[in-house]
C-alpha positions as CSV (number, residue, x, y, z in Angstrom):
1,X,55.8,-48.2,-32.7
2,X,55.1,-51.7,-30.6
3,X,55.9,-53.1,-27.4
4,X,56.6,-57.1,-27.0
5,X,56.7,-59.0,-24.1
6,X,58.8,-62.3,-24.5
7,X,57.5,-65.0,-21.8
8,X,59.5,-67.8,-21.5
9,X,61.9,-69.6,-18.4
10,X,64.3,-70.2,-20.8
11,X,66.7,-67.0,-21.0
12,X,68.1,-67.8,-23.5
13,X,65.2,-68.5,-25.6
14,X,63.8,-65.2,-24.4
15,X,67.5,-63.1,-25.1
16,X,67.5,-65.3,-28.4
17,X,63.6,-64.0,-29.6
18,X,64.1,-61.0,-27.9
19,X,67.1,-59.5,-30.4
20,X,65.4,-60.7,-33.5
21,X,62.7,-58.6,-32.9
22,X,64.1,-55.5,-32.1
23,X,66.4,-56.1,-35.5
24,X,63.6,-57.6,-37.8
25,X,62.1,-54.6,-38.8
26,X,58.9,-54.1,-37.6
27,X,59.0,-50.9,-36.0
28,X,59.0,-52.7,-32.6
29,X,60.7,-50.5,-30.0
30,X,60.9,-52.3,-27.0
31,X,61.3,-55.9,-26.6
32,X,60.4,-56.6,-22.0
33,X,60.9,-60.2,-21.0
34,X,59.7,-62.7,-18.4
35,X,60.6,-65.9,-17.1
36,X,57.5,-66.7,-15.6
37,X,53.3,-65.6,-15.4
38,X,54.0,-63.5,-12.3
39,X,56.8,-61.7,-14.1
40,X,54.4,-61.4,-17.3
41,X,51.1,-60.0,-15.3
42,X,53.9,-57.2,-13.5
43,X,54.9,-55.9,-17.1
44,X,51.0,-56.4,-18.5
45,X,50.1,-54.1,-15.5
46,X,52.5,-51.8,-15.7
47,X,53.6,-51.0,-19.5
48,X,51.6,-50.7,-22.5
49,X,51.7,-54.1,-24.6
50,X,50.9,-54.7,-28.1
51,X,51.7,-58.5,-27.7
52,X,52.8,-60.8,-25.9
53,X,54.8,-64.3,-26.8
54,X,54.5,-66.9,-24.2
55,X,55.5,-70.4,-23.4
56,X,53.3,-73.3,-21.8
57,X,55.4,-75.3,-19.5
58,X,57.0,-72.4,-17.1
59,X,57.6,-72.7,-13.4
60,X,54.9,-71.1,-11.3
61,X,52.3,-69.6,-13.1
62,X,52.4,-71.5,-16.6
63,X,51.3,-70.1,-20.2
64,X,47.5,-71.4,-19.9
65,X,47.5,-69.8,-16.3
66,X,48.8,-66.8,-17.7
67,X,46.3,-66.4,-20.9
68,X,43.5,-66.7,-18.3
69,X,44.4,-63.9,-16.2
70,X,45.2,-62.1,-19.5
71,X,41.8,-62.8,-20.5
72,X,40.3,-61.5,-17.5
73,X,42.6,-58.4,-17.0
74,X,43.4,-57.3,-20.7
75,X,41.6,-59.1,-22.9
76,X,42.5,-56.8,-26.0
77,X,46.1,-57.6,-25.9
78,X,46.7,-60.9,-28.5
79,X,48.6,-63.6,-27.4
80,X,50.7,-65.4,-29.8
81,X,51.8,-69.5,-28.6
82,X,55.2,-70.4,-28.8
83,X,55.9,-74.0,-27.1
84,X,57.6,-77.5,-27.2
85,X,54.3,-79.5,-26.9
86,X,52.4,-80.0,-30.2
87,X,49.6,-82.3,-28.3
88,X,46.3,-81.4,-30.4
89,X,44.7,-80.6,-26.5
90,X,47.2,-78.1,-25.7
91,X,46.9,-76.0,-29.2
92,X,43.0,-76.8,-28.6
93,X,43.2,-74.9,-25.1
94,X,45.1,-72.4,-26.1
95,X,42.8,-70.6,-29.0
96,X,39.6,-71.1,-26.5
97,X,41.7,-69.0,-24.4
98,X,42.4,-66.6,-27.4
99,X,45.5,-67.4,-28.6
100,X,46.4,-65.7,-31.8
101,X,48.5,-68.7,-33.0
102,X,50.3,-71.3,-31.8
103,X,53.8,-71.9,-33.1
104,X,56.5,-75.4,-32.4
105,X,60.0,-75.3,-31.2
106,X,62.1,-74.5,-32.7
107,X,60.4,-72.0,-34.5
108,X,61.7,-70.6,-37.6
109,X,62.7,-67.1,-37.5
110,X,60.7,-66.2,-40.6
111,X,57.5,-67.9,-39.5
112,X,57.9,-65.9,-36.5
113,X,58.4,-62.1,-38.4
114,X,55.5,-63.2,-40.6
115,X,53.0,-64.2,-37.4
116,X,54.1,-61.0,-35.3
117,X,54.4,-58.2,-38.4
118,X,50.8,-60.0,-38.8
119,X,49.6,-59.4,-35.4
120,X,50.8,-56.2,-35.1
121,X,49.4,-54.6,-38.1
122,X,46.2,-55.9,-37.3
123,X,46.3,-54.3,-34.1
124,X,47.1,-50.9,-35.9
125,X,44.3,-51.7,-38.4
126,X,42.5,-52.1,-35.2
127,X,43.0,-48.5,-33.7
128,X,42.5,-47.1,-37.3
129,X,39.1,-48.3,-37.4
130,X,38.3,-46.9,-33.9
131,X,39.9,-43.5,-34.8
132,X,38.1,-43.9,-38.0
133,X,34.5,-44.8,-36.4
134,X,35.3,-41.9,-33.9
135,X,35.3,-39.6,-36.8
136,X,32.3,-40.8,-38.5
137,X,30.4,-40.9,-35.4
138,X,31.3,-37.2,-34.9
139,X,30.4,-36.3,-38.3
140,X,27.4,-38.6,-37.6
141,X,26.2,-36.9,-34.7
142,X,26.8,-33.4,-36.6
143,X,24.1,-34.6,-39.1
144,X,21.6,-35.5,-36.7
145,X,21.5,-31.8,-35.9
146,X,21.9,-30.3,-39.6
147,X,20.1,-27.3,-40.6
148,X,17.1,-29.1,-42.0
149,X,16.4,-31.0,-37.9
150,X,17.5,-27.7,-36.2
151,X,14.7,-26.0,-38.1
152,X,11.9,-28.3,-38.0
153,X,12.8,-28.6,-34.1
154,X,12.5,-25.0,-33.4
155,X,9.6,-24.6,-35.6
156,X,7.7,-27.8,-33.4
157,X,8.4,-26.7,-30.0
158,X,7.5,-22.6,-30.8
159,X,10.9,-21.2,-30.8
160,X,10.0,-19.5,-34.5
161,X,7.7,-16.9,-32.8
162,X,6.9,-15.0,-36.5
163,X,4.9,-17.9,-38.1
164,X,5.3,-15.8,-41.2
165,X,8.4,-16.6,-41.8
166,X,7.9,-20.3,-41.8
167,X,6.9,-20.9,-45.4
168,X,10.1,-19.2,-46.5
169,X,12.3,-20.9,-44.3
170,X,11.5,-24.0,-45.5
171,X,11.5,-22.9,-49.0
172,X,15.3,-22.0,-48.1
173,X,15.7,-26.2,-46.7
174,X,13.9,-27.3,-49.7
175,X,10.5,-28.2,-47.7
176,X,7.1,-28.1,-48.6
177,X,4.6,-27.4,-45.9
178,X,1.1,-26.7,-47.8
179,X,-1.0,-28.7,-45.7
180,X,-3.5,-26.5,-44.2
181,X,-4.1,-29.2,-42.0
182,X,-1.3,-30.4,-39.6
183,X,-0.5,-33.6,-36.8
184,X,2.2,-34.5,-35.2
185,X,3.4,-38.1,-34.7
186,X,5.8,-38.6,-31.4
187,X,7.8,-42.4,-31.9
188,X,9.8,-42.8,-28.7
189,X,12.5,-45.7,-29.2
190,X,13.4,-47.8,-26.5
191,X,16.8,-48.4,-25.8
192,X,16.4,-52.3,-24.9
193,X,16.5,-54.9,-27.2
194,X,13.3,-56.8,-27.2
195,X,13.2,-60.5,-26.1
196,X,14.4,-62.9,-23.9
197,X,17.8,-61.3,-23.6
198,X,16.5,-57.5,-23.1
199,X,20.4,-56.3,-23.6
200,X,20.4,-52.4,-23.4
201,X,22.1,-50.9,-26.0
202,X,24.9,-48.3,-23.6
203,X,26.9,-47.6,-26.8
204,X,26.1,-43.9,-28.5
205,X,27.2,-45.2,-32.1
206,X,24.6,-48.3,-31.8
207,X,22.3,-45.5,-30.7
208,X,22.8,-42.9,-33.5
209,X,22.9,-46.2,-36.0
210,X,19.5,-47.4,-34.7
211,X,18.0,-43.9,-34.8
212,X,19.1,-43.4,-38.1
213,X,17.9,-46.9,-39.1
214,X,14.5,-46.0,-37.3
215,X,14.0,-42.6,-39.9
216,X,14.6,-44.9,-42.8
217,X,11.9,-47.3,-41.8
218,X,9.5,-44.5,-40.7
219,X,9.7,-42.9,-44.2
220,X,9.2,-46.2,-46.2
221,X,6.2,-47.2,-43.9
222,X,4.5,-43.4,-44.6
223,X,5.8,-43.4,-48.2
224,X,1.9,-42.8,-49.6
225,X,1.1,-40.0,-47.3
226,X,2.6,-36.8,-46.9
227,X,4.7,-36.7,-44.1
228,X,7.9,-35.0,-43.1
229,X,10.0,-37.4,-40.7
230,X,13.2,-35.9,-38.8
231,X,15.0,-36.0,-35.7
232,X,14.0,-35.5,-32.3
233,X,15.5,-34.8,-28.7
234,X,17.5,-38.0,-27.2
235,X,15.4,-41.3,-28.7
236,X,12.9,-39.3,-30.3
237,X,11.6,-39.5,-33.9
238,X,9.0,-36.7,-35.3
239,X,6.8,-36.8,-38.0
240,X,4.9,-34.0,-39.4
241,X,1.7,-34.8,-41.3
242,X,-0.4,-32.8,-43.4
243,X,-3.5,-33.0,-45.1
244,X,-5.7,-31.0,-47.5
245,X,-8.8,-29.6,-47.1
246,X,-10.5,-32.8,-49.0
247,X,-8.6,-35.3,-46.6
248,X,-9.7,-33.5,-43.6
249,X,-13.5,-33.3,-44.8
250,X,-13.2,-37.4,-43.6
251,X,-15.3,-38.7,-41.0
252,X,-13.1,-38.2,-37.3
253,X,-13.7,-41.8,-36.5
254,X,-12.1,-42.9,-39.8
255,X,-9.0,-40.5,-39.6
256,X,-8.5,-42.3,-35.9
257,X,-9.1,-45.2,-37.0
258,X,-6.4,-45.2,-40.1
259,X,-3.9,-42.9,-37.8
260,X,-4.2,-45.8,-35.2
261,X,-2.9,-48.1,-38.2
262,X,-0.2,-46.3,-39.0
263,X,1.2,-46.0,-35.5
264,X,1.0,-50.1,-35.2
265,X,2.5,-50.4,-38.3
266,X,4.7,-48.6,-36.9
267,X,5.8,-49.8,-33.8
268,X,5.4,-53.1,-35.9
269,X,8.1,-52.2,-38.2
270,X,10.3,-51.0,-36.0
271,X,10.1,-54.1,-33.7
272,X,10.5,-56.3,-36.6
273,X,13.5,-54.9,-38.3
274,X,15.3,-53.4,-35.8
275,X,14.3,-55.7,-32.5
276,X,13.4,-53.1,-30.4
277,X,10.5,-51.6,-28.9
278,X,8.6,-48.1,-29.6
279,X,5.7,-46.0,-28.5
280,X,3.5,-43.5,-31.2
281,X,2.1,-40.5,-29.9
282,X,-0.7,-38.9,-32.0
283,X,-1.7,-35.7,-31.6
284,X,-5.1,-34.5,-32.8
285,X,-5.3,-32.7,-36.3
286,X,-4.8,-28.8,-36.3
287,X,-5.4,-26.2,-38.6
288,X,-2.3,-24.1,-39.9
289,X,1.6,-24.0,-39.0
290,X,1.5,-22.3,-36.3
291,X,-0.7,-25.1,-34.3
292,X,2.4,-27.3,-34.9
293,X,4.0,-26.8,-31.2
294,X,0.6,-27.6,-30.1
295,X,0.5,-30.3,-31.7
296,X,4.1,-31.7,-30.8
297,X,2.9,-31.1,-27.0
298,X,0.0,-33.0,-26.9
299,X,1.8,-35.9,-29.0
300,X,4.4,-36.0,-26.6
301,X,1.5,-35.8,-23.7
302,X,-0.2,-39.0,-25.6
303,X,3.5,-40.9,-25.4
304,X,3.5,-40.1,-21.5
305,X,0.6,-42.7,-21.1
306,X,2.6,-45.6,-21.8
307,X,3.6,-45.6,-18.4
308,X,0.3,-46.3,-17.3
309,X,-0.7,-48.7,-20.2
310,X,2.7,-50.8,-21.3
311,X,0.1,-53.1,-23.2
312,X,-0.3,-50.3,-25.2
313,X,2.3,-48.8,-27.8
314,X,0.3,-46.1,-30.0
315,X,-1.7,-43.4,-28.3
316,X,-4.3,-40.8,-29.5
317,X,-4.1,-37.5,-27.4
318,X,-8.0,-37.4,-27.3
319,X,-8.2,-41.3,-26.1
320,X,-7.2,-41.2,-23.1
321,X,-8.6,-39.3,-19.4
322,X,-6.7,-37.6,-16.3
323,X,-8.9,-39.9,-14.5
324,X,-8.5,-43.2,-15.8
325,X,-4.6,-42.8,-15.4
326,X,-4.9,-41.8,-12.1
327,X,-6.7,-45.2,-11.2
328,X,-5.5,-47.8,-13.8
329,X,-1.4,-46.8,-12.9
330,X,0.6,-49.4,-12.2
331,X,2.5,-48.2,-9.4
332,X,3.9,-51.0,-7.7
333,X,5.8,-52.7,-10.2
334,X,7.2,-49.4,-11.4
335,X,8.5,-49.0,-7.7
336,X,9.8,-52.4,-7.5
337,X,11.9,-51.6,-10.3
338,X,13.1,-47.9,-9.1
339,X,14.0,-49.6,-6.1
340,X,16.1,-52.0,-7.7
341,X,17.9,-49.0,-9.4
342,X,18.4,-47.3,-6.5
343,X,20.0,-49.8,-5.1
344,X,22.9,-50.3,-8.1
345,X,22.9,-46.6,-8.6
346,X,27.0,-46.5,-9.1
347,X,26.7,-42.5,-8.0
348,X,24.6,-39.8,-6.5
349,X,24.2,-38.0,-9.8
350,X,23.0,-41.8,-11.4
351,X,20.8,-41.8,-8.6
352,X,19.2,-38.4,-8.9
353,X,18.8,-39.5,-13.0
354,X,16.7,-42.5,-11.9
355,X,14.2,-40.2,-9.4
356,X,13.6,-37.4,-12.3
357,X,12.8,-40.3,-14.9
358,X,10.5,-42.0,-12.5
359,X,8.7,-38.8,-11.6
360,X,8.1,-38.5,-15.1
361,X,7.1,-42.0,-15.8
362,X,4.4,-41.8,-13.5
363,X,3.5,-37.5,-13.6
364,X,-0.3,-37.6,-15.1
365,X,-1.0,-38.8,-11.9
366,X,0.1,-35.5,-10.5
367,X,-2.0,-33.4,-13.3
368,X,-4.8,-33.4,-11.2
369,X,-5.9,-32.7,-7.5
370,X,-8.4,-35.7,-6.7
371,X,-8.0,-39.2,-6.6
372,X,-4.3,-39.0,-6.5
373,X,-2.7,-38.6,-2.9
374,X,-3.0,-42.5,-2.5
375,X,-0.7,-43.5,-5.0
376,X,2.5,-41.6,-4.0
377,X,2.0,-42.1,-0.5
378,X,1.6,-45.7,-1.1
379,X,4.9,-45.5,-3.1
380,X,6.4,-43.9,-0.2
381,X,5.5,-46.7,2.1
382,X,7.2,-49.1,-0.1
383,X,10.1,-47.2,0.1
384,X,10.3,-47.1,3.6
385,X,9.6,-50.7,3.8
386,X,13.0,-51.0,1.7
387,X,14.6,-49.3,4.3
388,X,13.4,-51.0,7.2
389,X,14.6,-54.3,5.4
390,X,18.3,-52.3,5.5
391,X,17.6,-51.5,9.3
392,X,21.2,-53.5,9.9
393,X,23.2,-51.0,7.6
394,X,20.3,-47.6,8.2
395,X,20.6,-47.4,11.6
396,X,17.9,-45.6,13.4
397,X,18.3,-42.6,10.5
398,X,15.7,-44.2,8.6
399,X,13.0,-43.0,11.6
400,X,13.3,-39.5,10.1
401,X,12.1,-40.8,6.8
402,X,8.9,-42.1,8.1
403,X,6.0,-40.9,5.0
404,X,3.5,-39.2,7.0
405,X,5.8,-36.3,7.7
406,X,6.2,-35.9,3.6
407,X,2.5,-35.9,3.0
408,X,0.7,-33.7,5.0
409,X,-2.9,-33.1,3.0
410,X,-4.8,-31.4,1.5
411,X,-1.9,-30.9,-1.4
412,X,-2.2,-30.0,-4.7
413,X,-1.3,-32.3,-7.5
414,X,2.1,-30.4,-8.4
415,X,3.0,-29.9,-4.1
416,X,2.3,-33.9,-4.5
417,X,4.6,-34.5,-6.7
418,X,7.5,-31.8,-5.1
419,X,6.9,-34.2,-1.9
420,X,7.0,-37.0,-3.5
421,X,10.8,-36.3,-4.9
422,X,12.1,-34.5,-2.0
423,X,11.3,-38.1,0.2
424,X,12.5,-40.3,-2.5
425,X,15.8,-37.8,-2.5
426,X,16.3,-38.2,1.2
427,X,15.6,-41.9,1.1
428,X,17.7,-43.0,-1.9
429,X,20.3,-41.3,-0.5
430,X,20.4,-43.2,2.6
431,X,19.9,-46.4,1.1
432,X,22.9,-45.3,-1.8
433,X,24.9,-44.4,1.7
434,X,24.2,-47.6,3.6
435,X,25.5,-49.7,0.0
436,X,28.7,-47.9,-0.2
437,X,29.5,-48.6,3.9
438,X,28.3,-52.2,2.4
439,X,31.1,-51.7,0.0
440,X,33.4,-50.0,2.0
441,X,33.2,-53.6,4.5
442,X,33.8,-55.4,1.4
443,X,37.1,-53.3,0.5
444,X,38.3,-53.4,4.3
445,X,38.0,-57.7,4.1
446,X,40.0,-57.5,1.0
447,X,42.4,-55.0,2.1
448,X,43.4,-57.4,5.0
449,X,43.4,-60.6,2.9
450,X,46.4,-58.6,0.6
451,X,47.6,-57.8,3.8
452,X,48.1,-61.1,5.0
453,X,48.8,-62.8,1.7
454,X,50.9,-60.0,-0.5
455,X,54.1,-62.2,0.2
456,X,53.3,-64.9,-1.8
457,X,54.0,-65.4,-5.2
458,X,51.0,-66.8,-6.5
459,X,48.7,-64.2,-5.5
460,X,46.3,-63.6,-8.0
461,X,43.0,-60.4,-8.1
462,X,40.8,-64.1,-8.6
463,X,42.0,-65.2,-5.1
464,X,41.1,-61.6,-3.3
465,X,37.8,-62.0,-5.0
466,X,37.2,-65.4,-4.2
467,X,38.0,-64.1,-0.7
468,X,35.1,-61.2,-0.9
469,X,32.7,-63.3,-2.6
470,X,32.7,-60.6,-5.5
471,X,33.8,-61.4,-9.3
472,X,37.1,-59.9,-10.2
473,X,36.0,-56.9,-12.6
474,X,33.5,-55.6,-9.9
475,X,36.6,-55.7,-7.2
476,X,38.3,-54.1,-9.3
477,X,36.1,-51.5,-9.8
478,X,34.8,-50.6,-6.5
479,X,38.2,-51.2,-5.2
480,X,39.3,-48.4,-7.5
481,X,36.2,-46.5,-6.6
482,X,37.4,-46.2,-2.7
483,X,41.0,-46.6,-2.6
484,X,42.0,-44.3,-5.6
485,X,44.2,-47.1,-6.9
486,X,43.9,-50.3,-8.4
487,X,44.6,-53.8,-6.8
488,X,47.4,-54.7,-8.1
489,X,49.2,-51.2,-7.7
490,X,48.3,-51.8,-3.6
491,X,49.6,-54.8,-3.9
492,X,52.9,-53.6,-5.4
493,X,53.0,-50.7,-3.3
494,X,52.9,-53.3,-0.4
495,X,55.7,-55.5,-1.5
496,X,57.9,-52.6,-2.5
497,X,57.3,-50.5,0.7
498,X,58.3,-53.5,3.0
499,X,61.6,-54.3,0.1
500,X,62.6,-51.0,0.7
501,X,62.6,-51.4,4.5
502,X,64.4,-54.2,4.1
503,X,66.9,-52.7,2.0
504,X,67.5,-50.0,4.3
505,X,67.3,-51.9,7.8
506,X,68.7,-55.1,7.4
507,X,71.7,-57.0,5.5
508,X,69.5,-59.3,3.8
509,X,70.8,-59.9,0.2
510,X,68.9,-58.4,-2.7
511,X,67.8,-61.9,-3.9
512,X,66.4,-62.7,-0.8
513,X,64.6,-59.9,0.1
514,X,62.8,-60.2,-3.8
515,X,61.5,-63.8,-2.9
516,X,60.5,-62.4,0.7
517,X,58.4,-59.8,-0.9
518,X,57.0,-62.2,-3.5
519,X,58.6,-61.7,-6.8
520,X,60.1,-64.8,-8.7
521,X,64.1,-63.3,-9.9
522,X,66.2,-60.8,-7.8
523,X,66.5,-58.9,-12.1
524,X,62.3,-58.8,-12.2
525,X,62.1,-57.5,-8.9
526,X,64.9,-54.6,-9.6
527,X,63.2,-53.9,-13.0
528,X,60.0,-53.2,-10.8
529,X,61.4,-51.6,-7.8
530,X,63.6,-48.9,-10.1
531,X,60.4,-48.7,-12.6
532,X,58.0,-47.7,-9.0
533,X,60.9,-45.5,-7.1
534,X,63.0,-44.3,-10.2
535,X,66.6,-46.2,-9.0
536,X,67.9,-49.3,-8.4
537,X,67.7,-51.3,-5.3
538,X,71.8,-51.6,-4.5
539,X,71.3,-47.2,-4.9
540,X,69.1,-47.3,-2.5
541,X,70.8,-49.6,-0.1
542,X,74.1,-47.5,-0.6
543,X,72.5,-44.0,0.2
């Protein structure tokens, strides 16, 4: 069942359209028309529209006027061109603008049931494919965690605590684990596409898709050697090697060697195929089944060190030294970018995510006692620089955050670290505070622009923003954030509030009060004021 909105000044153009739909057919169940843009954007923001029919040359806001704000505000709703002007230009604008179509008066009836039956079944094609993704991404998901990952998870981080029932188990999943001789391979994805663009990827089904893309590669790249590749936690791919007791016999510095091949080959392939980065963690070679957790551990240790080397992407659990990550970190570009994120943290819980990643980004330098104290204090300083750049917004609170009172040594490497997160808590919370009052000034300058402006008729959420200095969406979306309603329902609460006063107190007709409050018809404004109060201006005059 669909919902069309007819925009056209002519009534009886609109009347004329509007009938034939609601008798061609097409399972269209309400018909809403406008004579104008303003009229349009009242019904696009306040009913649920499967398509809307407009004209170009209306009075006040026009069709191309209209499509832009459509555009910007509902850009999934298609827009189908009916008009007088057949100009090459006009048709041109028009589908830049997204126009479905773009039909001549006088159009014929037919053409018109065959464009709209068109549009509207491929918006329901549309939701079917989005049910039907939904599905498979749920079924998707379930097989990320099927019987055969479950197992090989438990078994890799020691949850199976009788190793003797290991080899029967996998028997039962149709796995072979004869190795005696075991290593883990850790390959951590990176949700960023590499590149000049460096678009994350937000979307879960991209995600699952890229993971599952990722296994396929891994498998076809270790196809010679016998290796078990499944699942991990979050962007985590594990692969289990195993070798016989002739393999191990090898010379160490050739098995590191050819491992150290196979995790740039890796990273390689991954890069290549899928264009996004990874990091391999290695972990040494271990005798037996139950060595496997250790073995996931100290692969998933050897990953940890790309936050220190980001030149690097494959890493050997023996390679590398407490005390060469303690020196060589790179702490200050690391805390350049957590204080950007701090800073467009949308919420506290955001917030907190970004401290407990960046803690763990940099925590080898807490896994030790010496040589260490420098580097978090130093990151604290740089902190507290950031907030005496925000003095004007702080206030004097940012005195009680000044480092030395975090950082009172001797510490310990782990009391370091507890330090380290309770300042950057305290301090990321004033900073997050300080941006919302930033944003609640914002809010308060646009509040009082509606104020001043809600009257006129051709207010549009572009002019408010122009106002703020902010682009429309992110108006909208603090302005939501703050004021618990959106900008276009203040601004009809506004103009109905004072038409209802008027109603009340004053003799003014209903016509007059309609263009007073900035709506183009005395019939649009009713429609709205009985759809927002649930009767009809002349009922509310008369009680």
């Amino acid at each position: 069942m669909y919902t069309v909105l007819v925009v056209d000044d002519e009534a009886i153009v609109c009347q004329g359209i509007k009938e034939f739909l609601e008798m061609s057919g097409l399972n269209i169940t309400q018909v809403w028309t406008a004579s104008n843009g303003y009229e349009a954007l009242d019904y696009l923001r306040m009913e649920s529209i499967d398509l809307v029919l407009t004209d170009i040359q209306m009075d006040g806001m026009n069709g191309i006027e209209l499509m832009e704000s459509i555009l910007s505000e509902k850009p999934d709703i298609p827009v189908v061109v009916i008009s007088a002007y057949d100009q090459f230009e006009y048709a041109q604008k028009c589908i830049r603008l997204g126009a479905r179509d773009y039909l001549i008066k006088p159009v014929q009836l037919q053409q018109l049931i065959q464009v709209v039956g068109s549009e509207l079944s491929e918006r329901n094609d549309k939701y079917k494919r989005l049910l039907e993704e939904s599905i498979k991404l749920k079924f998707s998901m379930t097989g990320m965690l099927s019987l055969r990952s479950y197992i090989l998870n438990e078994v890799i981080t020691g949850s199976l605590v009788n190793a003797d029932d290991y080899l029967f188990i996998f028997e039962q999943i149709g796995l072979k684990f004869e190795g005696p001789y075991y290593l883990v391979l850790l390959i951590e994805l990176s949700w960023e596409r590499s590149g000049a663009s460096h678009r994350t990827i937000h979307s879960l089904r991209d995600r699952n898709l890229l993971k599952y893309a990722a296994i396929n590669i891994v498998e076809e790249t270790l196809s010679d050697l016998n290796a078990v590749t499944f699942y991990g936690q979050g962007h985590q791919i594990v692969t289990i090697l195993q070798f016989d007791s002739s393999e191990h016999t090898d010379r160490k510095t050739d098995h590191i060697s050819r491992l150290h091949l196979i995790g740039r080959t890796l990273v390689t392939n991954i890069q290549g195929y899928l264009h996004i980065d990874a990091v391999v963690g290695i972990s040494p070679i271990q005798f037996g089944l139950p060595a496997l957790p250790a073995c996931y551990r100290e692969a998933a240790k050897a990953v940890k060190w790309h936050a220190l080397y980001e030149n690097h992407t494959v890493f050997y659990a023996e390679d590398f030294s407490l005390k060469e990550a303690s020196v060589q970190v790179d702490w200050q570009s690391r805390t350049e970018h957590f204080v950007e994120r701090i800073k467009t943290g949308k919420s506290q819980e955001d917030i907190l995510g970004v401290i407990e990643r960046f803690i763990a980004d940099i925590s080898p330098i807490f896994e030790r006692d010496d040589s260490t104290a420098g580097i978090p204090l130093s990151i604290a300083y740089r902190i507290y620089a950031t907030l005496l750049e925000m003095k004007e917004t702080v206030g004097e609170r940012y005195t009680l955050l000044e480092p030395i009172r975090f950082f009172q040594f001797p510490l310990s490497g782990i009391e370091i670290q507890h330090r380290l997160a309770e300042f950057l808590t305290d301090a990321a919370e004033l900073i997050h505070a300080s941006m919302a009052d930033h944003d609640q000034a914002i809010i308060q300058q646009s509040i009082a622009y509606i104020k001043q402006n809600y009257r006129h008729k051709g207010l549009k959420i572009q002019d408010i923003a122009d106002h703020v200095h902010l682009s429309p969406n992110y108006l909208s979306y603090i302005f939501k954030q703050m004021v618990a309603e959106t900008v276009w329902e203040f601004v009809t609460r506004l103009r109905l509030e004072e038409a209802r006063y008027l109603l009340v107190n004053t003799h003014k007709k209903r016509y007059e009060i309609a263009d007073e409050v900035g709506y183009e018809s005395p019939e649009h404004f009713s429609r709205v004021f009985k759809r927002y109060y649930g009767e009809s201006p002349n009922a509310v005059r008369e009680s």
